[in-house]
N, C-alpha and C positions, 0 to 999 in steps of 0.2 A: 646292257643291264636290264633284268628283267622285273618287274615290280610286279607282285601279288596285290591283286585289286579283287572287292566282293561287293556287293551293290544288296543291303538289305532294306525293305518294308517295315517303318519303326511304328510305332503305336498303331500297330492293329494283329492280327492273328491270322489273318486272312491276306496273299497276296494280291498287291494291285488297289490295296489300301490303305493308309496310313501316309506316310513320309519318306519318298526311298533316300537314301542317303547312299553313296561310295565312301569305303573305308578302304584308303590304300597300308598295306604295312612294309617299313622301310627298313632296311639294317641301320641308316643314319640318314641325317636331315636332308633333306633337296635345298639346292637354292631357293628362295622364298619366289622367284619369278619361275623355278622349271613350276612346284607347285601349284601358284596361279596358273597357269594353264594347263595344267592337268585338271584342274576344276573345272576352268572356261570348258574344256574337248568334253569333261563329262557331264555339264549342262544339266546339274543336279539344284537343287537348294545349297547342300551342304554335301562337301567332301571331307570325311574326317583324314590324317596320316597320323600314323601311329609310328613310334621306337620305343622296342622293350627297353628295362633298364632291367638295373638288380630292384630297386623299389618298387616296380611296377611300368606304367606303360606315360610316357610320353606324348601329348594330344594335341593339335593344331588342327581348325576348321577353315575354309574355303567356299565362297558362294564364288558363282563363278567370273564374280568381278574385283571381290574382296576380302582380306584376311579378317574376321570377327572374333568378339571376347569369348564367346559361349555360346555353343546351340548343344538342345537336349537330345534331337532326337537322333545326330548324329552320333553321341556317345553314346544313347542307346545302341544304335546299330551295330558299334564300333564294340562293344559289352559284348550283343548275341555272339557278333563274329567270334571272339575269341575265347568264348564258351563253348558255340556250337562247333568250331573248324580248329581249333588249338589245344585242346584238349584241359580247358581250364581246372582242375578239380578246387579249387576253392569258391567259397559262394559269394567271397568279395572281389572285387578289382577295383584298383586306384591307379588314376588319371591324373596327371601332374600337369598343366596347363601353367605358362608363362606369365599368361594374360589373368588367368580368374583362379588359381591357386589348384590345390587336389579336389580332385573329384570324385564321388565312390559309387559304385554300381552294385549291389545285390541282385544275387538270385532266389526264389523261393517257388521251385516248379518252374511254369513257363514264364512266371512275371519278373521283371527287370522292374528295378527300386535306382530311380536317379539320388543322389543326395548332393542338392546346389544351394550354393547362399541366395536369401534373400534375395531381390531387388529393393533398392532404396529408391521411391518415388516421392511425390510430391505434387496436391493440385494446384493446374494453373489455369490460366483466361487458355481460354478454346482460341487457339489462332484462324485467323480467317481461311489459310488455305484449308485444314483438315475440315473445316463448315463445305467448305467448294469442292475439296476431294472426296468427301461422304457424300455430300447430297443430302444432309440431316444434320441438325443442332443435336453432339451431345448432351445427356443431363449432370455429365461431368466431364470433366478431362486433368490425365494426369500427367506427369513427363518422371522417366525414372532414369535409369545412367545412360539406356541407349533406344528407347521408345516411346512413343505416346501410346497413352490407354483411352480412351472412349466409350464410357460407358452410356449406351440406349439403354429406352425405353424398354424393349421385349426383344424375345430370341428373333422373332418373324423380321425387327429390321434389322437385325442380324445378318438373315437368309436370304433379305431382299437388296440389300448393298448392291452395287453395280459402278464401284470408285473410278473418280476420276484421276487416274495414274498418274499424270503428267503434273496435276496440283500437290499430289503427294508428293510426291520426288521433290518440291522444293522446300520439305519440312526438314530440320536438321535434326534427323535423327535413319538410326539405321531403319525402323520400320515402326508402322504402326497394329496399335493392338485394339481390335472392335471385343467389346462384349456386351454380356447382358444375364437374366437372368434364366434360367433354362429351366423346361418344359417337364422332361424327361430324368434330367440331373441337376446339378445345382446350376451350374454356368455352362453359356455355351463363347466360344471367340472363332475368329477371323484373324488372319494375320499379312499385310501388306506391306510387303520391302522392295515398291520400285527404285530406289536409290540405292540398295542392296544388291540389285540386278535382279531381284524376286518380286514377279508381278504378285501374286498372292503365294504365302506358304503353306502346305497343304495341315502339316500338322509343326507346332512350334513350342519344342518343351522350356526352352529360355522364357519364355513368355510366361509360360505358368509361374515364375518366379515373381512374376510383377501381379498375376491376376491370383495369386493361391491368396498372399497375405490381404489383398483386398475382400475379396469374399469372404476368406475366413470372418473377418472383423464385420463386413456385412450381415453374413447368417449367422454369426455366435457360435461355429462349428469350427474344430481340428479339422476334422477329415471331409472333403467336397471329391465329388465325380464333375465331369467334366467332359465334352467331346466340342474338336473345334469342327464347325461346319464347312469343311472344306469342299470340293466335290470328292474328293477321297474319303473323307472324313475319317477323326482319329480319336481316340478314346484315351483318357486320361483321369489316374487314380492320386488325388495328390494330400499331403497332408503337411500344417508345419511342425516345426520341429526346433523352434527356439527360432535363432538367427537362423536355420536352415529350412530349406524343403524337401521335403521328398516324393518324385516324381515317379509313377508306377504304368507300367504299359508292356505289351509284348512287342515283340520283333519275328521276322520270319526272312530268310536268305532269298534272295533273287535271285545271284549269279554270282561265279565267280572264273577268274581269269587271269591274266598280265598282262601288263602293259611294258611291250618292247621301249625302251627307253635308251636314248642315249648320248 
């Protein structure tokens, strides 16, 4: 069995930047263990799998340890692909997810438009490990359905982080979210999922679903820019949208290929 696999660069415009993700596309499901390891072998953040339907496109993610509810930038990726190599002519696509309901992608030129629900957070007491896995007292701290938020002082301890991995991993949650207020843009974030099997994530559009509605409400604005400081670093246009966000960025192809399966 041969599997069409394509490896794109999500929030940036420029290869070798951004967030690569694999998007493999299936005629029908894998067993949920052949797919874990097809993520583990491709040692990405995020590997999306896709099955067309008649409604649209069928979506499931993979870190290479674990099945999660939602990442952005693989749908991102998972959008170019089948705009750019499938011959998409419509300027929507919808993504039907098990875990977090439809998804929808817009085109408009080169920019991809995410549209994801909210995240519902909530602030709490800063627990001790994230004080010991940052190396810095938040000036808050939040918990939303599957992360912590941490908001510093300024972008600089943003830049200067240096976490301590192994105190992380023992916070229950899929990963954490560093921010602050940004320099350049409105915010800038960090994002760390060693219990995810992701030492740091280079660019994480799930995340803007938890940091959009905070900032909005912080600066009195709809619409915020964004770039998380990753060493990649990744650029992000986001805006709300009621109960929804919408998540704005380019994508560019790396590779594409098969993976002999069988």
């Amino acid at each position: 069995m041969k599997i069409k696999m394509y490896q794109a660069d999500a929030f940036t415009d420029r290869l070798f930047r951004g967030n690569p993700a694999a998007v493999c596309m299936l005629p029908e499901w894998l067993p949920e263990t052949a797919m874990q390891a097809i993520a583990a072998e491709n040692n990405l953040a995020e590997t999306a799998f896709i099955v067309t339907t008649d409604v649209g496109y069928e979506i499931r993610w993979f870190t290479p340890t674990v099945e999660v509810d939602l990442c952005g930038h693989a749908t991102l990726a998972a959008a170019h692909i089948i705009f750019q190599h499938y011959n998409a002519t419509a300027s929507e696509l919808a993504f039907h997810s098990h875990r977090s309901g439809t998804l929808r992608v817009t085109r408009e030129n080169d920019l991809l438009t995410l549209d994801f629900p909210v995240d519902t957070y909530e602030k709490v007491a800063t627990p001790a490990a994230l004080v010991e896995g940052l190396g810095i007292e938040p000036m808050e701290t939040f918990k939303g359905k599957t992360d912590y938020m941490a908001v510093l002082p300024s972008e600089q301890d943003v830049i200067r982080l240096r976490p301590d991995l192994a105190a992380l991993a023992t916070l229950d949650a899929r990963g954490i979210i560093v921010t602050a207020a940004g320099t350049d843009v409105d915010f800038v974030s960090r994002f760390f999922g060693p219990r995810s099997g992701i030492n740091e994530d280079p660019v994480t559009g799930s995340a803007h679903t938890t940091l959009t509605p905070y900032w909005s409400a912080e600066l009195g604005r709809d619409k915020l820019s964004a770039i998380q400081l990753s060493e990649r670093k990744g650029y992000l246009w986001c805006k709300m949208q009621g109960e929804r966000v919408a998540i704005s960025g380019n994508a560019v192809t790396f590779l594409q290929g098969e993976i002999e399966f069988s």
